[in-house]
BATI-633243 format. One record per atom (N, C-alpha, C, O, CB): residue in one letter; atom name; x, z, y. Coordinates in pm, whole numbers, plus 50000, padded with zeros to 5 digits. Each point is the difference from the previous one (the first is absolute). Last residue first. Glycine has a CB too. Example, Ala and Ser with C-alpha at 12.3 -4.5 7.8 and 13.67 -1.06 7.14 Angstrom:
+-------+------+-------+-------+-------+
! fimar ! miza !     X !     Z !     Y !
+-------+------+-------+-------+-------+
!     s !    N ! 51285 ! 50708 ! 49775 !
!     s !   CA ! 50082 ! 50006 ! 50119 !
!     s !    C ! 49923 ! 50073 ! 50109 !
!     s !    O ! 50051 ! 50017 ! 50111 !
!     s !   CB ! 50067 ! 49768 ! 49826 !
!     a !    N ! 49911 ! 50208 ! 49491 !
!     a !   CA ! 49911 ! 50000 ! 50119 !
!     a !    C ! 50090 ! 50000 ! 50120 !
!     a !    O ! 50104 ! 50066 ! 49998 !
!     a !   CB ! 49707 ! 50059 ! 49885 !
+-------+------+-------+-------+-------+
//
This chain:
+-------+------+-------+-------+-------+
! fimar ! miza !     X !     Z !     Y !
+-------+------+-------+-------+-------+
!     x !    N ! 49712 ! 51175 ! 48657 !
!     x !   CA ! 50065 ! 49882 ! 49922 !
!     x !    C ! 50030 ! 49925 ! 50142 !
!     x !    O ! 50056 ! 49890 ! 50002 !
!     x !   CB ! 49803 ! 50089 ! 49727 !
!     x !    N ! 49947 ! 50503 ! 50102 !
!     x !   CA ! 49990 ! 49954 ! 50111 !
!     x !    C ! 50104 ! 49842 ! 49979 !
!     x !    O ! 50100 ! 50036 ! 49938 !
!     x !   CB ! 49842 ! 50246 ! 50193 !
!     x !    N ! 49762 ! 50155 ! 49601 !
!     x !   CA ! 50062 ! 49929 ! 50011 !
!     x !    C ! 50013 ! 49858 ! 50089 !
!     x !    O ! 49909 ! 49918 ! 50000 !
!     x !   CB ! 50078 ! 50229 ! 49825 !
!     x !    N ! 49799 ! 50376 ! 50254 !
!     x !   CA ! 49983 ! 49845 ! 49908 !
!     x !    C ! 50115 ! 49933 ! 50031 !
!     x !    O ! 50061 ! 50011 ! 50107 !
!     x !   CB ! 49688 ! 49946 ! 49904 !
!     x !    N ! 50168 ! 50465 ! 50219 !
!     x !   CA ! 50072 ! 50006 ! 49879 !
!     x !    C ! 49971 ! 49862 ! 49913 !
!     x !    O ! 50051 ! 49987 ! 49889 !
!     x !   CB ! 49935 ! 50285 ! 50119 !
!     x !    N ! 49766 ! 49824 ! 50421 !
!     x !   CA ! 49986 ! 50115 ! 49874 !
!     x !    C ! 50108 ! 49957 ! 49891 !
!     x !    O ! 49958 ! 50006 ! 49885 !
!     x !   CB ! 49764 ! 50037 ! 50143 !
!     x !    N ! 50284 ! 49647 ! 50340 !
!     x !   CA ! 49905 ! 49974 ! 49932 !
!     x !    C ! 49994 ! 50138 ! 49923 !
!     x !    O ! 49991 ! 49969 ! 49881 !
!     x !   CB ! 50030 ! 49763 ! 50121 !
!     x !    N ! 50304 ! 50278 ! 50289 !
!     x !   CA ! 49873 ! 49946 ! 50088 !
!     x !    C ! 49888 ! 50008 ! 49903 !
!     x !    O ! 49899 ! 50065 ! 50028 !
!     x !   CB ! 50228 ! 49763 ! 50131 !
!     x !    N ! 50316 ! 50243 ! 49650 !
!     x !   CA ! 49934 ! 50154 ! 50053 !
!     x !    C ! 49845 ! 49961 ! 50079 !
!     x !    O ! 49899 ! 50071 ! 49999 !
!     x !   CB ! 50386 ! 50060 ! 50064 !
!     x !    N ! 49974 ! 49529 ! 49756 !
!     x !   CA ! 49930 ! 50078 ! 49938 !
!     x !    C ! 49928 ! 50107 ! 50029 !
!     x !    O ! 49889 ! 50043 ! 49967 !
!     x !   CB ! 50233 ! 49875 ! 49943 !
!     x !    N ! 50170 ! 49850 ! 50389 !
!     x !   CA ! 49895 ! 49904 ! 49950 !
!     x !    C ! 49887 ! 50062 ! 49886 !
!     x !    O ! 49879 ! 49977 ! 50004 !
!     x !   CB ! 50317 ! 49837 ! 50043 !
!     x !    N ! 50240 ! 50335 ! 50090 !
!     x !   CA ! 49909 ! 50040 ! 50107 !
!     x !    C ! 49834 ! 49906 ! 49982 !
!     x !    O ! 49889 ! 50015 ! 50050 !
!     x !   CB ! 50369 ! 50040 ! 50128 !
!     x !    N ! 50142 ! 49885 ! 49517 !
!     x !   CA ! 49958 ! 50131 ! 50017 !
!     x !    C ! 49826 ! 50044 ! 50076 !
!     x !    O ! 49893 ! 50050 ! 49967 !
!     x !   CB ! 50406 ! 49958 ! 50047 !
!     x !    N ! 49941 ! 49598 ! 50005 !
!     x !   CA ! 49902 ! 49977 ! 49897 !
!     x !    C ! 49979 ! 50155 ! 50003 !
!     x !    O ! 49884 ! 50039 ! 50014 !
!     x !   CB ! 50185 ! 49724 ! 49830 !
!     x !    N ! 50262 ! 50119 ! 50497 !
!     x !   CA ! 49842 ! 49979 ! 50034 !
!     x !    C ! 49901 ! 50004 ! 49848 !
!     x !    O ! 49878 ! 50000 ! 50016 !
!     x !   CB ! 50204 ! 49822 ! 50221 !
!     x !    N ! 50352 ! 50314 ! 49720 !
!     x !   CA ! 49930 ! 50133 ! 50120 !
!     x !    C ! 49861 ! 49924 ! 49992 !
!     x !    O ! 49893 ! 50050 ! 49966 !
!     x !   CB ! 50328 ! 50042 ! 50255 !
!     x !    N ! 50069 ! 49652 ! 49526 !
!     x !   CA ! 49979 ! 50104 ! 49944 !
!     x !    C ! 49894 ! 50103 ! 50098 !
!     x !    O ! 49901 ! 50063 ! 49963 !
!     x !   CB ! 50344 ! 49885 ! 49906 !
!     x !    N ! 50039 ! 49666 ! 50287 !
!     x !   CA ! 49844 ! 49995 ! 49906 !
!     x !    C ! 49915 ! 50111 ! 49971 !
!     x !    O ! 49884 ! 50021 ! 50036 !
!     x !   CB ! 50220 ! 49826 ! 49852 !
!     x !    N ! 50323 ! 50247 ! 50363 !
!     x !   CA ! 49891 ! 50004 ! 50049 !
!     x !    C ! 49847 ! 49903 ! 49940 !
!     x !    O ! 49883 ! 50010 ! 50035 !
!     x !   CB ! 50317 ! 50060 ! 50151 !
!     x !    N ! 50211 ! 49986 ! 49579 !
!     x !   CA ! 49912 ! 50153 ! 50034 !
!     x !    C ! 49938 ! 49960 ! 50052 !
!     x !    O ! 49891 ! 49998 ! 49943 !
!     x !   CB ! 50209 ! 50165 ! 50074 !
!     x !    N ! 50073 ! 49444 ! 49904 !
!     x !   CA ! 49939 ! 50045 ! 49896 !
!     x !    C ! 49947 ! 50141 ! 49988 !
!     x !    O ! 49909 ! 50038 ! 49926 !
!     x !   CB ! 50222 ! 49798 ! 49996 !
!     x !    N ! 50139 ! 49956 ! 50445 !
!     x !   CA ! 49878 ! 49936 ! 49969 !
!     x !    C ! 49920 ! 50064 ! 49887 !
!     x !    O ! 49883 ! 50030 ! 50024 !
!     x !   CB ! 50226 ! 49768 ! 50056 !
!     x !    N ! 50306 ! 50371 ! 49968 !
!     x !   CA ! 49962 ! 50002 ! 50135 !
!     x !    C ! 49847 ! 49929 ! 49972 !
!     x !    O ! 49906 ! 50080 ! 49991 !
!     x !   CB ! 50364 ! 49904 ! 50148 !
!     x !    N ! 50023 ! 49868 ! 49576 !
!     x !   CA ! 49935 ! 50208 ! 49926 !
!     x !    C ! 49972 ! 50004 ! 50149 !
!     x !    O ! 49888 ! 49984 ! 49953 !
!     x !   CB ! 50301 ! 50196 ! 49807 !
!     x !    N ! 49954 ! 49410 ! 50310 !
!     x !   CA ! 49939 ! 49985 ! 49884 !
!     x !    C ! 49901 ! 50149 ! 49939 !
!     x !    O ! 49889 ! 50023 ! 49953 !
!     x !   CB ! 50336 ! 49784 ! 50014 !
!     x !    N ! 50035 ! 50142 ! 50548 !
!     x !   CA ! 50085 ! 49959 ! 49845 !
!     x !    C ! 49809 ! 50011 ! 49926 !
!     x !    O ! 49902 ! 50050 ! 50055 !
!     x !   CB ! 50468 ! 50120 ! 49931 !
!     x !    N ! 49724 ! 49677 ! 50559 !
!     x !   CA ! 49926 ! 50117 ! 49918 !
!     x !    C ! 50035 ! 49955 ! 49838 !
!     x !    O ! 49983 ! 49887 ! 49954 !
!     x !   CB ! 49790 ! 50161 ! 50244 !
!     x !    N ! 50581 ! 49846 ! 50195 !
!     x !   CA ! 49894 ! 49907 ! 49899 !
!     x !    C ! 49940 ! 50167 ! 49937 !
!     x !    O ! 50058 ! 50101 ! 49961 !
!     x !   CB ! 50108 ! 49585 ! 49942 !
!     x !    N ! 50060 ! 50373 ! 50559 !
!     x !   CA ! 50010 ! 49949 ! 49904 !
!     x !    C ! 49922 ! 49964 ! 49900 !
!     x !    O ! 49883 ! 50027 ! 50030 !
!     x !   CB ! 50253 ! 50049 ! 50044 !
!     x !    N ! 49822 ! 50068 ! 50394 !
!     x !   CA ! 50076 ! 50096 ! 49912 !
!     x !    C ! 49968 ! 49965 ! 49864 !
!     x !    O ! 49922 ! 50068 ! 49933 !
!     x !   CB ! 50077 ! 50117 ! 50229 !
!     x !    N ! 49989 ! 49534 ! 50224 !
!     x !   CA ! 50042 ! 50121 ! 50067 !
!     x !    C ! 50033 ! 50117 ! 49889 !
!     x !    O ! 50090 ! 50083 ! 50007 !
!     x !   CB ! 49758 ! 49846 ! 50208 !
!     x !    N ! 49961 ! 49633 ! 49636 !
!     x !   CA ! 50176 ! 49982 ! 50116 !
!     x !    C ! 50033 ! 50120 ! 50038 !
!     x !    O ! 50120 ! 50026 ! 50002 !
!     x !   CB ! 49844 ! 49763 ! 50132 !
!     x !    N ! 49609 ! 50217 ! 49663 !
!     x !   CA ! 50145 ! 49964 ! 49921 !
!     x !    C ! 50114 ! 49970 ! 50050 !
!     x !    O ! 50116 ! 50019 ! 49963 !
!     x !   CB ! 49766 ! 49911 ! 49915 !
!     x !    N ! 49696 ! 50099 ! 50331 !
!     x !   CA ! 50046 ! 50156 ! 49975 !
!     x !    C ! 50104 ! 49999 ! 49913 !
!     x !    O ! 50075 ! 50096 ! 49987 !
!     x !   CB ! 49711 ! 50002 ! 50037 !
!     x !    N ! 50050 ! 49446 ! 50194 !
!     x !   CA ! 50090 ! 50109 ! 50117 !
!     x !    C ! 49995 ! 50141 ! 49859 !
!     x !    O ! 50112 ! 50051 ! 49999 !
!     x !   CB ! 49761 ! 49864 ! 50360 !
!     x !    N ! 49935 ! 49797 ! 49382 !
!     x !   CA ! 50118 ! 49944 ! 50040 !
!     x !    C ! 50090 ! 50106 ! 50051 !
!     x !    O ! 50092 ! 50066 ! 49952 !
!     x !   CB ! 49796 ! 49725 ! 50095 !
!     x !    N ! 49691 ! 50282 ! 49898 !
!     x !   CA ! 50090 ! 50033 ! 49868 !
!     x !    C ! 50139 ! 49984 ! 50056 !
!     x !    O ! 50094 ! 50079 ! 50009 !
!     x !   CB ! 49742 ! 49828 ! 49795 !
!     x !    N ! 49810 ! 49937 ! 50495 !
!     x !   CA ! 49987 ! 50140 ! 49988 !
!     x !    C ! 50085 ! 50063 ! 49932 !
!     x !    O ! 50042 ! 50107 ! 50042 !
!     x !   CB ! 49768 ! 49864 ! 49981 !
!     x !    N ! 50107 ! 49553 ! 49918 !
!     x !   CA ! 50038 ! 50042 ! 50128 !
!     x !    C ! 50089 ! 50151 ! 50017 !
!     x !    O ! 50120 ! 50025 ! 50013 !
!     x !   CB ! 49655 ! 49828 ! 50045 !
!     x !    N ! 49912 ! 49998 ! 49608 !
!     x !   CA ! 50133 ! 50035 ! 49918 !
!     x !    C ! 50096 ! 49942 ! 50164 !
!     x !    O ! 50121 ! 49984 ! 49984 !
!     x !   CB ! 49812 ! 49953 ! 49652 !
!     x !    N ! 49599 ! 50134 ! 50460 !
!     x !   CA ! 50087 ! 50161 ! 49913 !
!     x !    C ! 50133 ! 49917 ! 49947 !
!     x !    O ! 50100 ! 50072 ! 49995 !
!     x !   CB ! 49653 ! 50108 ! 49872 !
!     x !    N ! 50009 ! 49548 ! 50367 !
!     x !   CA ! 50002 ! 50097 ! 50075 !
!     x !    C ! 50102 ! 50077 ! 49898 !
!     x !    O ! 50121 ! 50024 ! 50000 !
!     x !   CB ! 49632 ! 49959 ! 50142 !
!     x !    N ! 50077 ! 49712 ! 49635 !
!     x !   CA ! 50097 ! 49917 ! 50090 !
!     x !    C ! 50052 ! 50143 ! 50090 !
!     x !    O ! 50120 ! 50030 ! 49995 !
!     x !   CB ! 49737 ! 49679 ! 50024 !
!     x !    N ! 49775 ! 50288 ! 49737 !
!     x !   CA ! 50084 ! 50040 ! 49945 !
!     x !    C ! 50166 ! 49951 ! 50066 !
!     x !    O ! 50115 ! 50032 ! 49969 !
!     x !   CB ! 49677 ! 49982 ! 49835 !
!     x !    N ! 49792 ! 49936 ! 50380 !
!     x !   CA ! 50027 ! 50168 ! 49975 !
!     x !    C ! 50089 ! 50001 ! 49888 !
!     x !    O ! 50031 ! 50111 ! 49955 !
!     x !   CB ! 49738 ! 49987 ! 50116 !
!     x !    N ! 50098 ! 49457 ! 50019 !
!     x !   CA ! 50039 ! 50076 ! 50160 !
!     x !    C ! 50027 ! 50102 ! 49976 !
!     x !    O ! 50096 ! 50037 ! 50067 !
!     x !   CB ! 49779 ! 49880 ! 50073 !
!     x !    N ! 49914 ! 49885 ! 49497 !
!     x !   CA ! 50108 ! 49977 ! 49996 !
!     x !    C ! 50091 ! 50046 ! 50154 !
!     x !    O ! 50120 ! 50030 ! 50000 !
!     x !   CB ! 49781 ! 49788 ! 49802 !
!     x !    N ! 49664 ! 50272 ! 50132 !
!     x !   CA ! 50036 ! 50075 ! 49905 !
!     x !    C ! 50177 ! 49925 ! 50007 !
!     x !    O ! 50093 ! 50080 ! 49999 !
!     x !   CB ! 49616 ! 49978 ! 49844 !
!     x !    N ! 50011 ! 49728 ! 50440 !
!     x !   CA ! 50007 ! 50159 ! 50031 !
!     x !    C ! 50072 ! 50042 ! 49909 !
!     x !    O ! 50109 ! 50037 ! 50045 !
!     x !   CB ! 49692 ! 50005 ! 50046 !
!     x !    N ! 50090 ! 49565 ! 49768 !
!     x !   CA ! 50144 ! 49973 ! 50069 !
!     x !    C ! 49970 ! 50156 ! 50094 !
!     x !    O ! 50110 ! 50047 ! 50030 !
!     x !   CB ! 49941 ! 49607 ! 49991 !
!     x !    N ! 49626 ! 50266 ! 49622 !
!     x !   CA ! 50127 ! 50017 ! 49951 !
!     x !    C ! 50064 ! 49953 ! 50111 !
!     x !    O ! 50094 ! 49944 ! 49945 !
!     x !   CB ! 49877 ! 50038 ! 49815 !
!     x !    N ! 49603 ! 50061 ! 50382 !
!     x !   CA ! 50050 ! 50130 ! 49980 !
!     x !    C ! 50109 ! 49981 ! 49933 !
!     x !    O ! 50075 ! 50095 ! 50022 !
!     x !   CB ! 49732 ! 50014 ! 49983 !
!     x !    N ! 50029 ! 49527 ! 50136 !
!     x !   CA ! 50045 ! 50091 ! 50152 !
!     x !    C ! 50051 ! 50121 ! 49915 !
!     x !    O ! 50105 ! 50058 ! 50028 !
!     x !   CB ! 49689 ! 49875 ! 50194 !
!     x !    N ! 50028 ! 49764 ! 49482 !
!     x !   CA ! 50136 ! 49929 ! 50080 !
!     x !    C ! 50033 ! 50122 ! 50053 !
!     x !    O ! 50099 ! 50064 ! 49964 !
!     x !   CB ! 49848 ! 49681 ! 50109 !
!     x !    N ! 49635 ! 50271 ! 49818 !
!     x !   CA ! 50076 ! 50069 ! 49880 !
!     x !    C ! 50161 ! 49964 ! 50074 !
!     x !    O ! 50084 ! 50087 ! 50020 !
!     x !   CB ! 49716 ! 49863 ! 49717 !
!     x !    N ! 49842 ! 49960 ! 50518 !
!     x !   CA ! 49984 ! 50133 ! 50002 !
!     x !    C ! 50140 ! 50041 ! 49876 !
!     x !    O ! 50072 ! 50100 ! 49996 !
!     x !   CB ! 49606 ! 49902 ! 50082 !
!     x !    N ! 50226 ! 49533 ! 49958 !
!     x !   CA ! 50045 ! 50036 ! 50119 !
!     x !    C ! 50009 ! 50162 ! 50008 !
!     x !    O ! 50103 ! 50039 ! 50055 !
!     x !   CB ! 49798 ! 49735 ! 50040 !
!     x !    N ! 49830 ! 49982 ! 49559 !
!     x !   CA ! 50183 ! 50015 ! 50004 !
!     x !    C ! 50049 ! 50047 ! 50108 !
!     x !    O ! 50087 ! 50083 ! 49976 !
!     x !   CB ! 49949 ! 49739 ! 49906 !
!     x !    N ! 49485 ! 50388 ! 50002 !
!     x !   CA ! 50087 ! 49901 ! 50008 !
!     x !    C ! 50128 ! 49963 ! 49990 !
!     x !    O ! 50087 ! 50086 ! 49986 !
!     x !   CB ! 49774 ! 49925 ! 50089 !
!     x !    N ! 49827 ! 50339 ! 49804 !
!     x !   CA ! 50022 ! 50006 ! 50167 !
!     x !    C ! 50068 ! 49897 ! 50048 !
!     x !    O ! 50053 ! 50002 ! 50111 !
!     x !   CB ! 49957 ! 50222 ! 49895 !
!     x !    N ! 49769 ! 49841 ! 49561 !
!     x !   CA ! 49897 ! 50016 ! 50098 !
!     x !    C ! 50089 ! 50007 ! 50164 !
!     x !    O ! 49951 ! 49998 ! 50113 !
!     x !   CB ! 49864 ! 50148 ! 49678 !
!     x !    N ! 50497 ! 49693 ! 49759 !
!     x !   CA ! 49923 ! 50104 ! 50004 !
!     x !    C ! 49863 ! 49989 ! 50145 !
!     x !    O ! 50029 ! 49901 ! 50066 !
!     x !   CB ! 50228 ! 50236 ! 49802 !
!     x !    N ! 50263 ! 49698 ! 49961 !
!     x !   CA ! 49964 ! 50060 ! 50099 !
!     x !    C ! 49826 ! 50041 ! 50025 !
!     x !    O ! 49966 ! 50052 ! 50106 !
!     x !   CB ! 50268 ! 49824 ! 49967 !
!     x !    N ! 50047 ! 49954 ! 49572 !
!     x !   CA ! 50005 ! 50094 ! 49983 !
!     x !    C ! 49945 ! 50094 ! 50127 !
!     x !    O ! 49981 ! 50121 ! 50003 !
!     x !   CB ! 50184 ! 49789 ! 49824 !
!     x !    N ! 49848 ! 49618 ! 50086 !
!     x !   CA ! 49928 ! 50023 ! 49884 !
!     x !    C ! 49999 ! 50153 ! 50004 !
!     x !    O ! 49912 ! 50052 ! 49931 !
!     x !   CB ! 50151 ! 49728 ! 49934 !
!     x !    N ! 50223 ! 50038 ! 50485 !
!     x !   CA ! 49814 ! 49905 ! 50017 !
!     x !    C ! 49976 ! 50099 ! 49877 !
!     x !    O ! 49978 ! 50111 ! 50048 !
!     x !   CB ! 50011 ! 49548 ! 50031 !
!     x !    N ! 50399 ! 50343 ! 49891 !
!     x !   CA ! 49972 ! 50087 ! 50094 !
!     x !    C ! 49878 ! 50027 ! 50055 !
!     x !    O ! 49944 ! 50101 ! 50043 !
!     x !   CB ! 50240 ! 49849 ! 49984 !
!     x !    N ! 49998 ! 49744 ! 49638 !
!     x !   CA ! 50005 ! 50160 ! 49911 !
!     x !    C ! 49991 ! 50049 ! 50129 !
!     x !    O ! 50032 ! 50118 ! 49982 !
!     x !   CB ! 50131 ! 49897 ! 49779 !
!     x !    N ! 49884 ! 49579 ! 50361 !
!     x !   CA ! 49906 ! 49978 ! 49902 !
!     x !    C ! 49962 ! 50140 ! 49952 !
!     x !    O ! 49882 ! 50028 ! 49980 !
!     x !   CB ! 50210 ! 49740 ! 49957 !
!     x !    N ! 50268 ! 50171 ! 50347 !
!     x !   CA ! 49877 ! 50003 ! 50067 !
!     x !    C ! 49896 ! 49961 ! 49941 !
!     x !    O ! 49899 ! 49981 ! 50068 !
!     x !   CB ! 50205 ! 49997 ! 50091 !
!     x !    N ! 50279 ! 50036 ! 49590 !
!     x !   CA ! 49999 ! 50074 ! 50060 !
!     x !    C ! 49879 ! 50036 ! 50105 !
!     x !    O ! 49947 ! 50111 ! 49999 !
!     x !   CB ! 50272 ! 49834 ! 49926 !
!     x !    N ! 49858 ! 49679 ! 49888 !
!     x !   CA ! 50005 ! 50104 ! 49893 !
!     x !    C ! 49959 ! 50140 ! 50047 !
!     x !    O ! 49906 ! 50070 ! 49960 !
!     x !   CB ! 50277 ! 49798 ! 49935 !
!     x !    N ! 49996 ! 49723 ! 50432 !
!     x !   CA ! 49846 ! 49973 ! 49911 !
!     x !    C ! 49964 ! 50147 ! 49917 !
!     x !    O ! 49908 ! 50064 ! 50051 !
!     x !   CB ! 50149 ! 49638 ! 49889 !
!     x !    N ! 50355 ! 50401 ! 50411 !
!     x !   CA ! 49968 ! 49915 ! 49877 !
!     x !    C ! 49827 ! 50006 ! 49920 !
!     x !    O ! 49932 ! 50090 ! 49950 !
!     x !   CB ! 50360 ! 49961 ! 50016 !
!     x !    N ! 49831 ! 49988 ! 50587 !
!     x !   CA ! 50012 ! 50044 ! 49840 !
!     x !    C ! 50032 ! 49969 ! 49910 !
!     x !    O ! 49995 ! 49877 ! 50008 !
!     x !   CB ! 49910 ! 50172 ! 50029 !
!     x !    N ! 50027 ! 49949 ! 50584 !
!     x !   CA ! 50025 ! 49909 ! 49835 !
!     x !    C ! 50043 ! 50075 ! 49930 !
!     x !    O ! 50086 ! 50078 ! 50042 !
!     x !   CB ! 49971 ! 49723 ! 50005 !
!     x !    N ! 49620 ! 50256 ! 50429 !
!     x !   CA ! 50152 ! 50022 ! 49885 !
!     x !    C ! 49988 ! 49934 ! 49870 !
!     x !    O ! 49911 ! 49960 ! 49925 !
!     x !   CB ! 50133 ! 50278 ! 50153 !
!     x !    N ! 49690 ! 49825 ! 50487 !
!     x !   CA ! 50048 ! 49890 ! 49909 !
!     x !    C ! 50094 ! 50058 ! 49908 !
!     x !    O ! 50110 ! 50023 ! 50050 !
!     x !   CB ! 49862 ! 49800 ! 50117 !
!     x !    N ! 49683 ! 50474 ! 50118 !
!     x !   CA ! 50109 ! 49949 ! 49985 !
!     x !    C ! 50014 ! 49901 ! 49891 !
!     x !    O ! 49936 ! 50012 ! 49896 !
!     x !   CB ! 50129 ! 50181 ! 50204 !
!     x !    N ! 49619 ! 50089 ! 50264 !
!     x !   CA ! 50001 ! 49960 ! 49911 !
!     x !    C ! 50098 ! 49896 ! 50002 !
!     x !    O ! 50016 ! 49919 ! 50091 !
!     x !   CB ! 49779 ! 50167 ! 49877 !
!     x !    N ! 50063 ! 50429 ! 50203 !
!     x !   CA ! 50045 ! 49853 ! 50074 !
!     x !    C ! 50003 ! 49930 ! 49854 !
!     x !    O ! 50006 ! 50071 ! 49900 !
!     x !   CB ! 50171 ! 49992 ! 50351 !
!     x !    N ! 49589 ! 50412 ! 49910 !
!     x !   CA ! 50060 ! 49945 ! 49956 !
!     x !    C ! 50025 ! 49868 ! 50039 !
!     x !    O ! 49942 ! 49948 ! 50095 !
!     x !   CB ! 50008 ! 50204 ! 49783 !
!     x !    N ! 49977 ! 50387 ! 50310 !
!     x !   CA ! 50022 ! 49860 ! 49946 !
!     x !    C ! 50036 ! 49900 ! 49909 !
!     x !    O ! 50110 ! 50018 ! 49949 !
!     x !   CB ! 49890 ! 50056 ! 50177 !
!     x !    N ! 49753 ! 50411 ! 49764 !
!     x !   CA ! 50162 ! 49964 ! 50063 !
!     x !    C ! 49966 ! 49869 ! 50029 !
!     x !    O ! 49932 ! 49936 ! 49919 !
!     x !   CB ! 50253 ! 50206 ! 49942 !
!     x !    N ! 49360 ! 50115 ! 50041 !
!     x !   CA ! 50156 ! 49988 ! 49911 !
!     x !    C ! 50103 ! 49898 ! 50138 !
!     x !    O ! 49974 ! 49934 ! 50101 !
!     x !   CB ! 49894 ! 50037 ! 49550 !
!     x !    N ! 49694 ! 50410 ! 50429 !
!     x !   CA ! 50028 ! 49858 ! 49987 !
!     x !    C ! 50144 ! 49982 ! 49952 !
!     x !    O ! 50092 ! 50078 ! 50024 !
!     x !   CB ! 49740 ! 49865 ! 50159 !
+-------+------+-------+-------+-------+
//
């Protein structure tokens, strides 16, 4: 059985809950809502997460980011037999 739920009053812009309705699909708006503010909670978390590891040992630089691109497309190929991985 799924998680409680409670039902809430929010405001939007029209447009916006127009392109959410139109994009939300067999599980409704409410299913689609819940999953972009989860998705926005986890990101909230991690640049949390960034934050405290940047205070303690400084801004991850640019070539820091870009090897470790590098490792995951690597590792990405090797998953698929060597196909190209995007």
């Amino acid at each position: 059985m799924g998680e409680p739920t409670g039902k809430y009053s929010i405001t939007m812009p029209r447009d916006i809950a127009e392109a959410a309705k139109a994009r939300s699909g067999p599980s409704g708006l409410s299913a689609y809502v819940a999953a972009a503010v989860a998705r926005q909670i986890e990101r909230d978390n991690l640049n949390e997460i960034i934050q405290v590891a940047e205070a303690e040992h400084g801004p991850v630089t640019d070539e820091e980011i870009q090897a470790l691109r590098d490792q995951l497309h690597q590792a990405r190929r090797q998953q698929t037999g060597g196909a190209s991985a995007a």
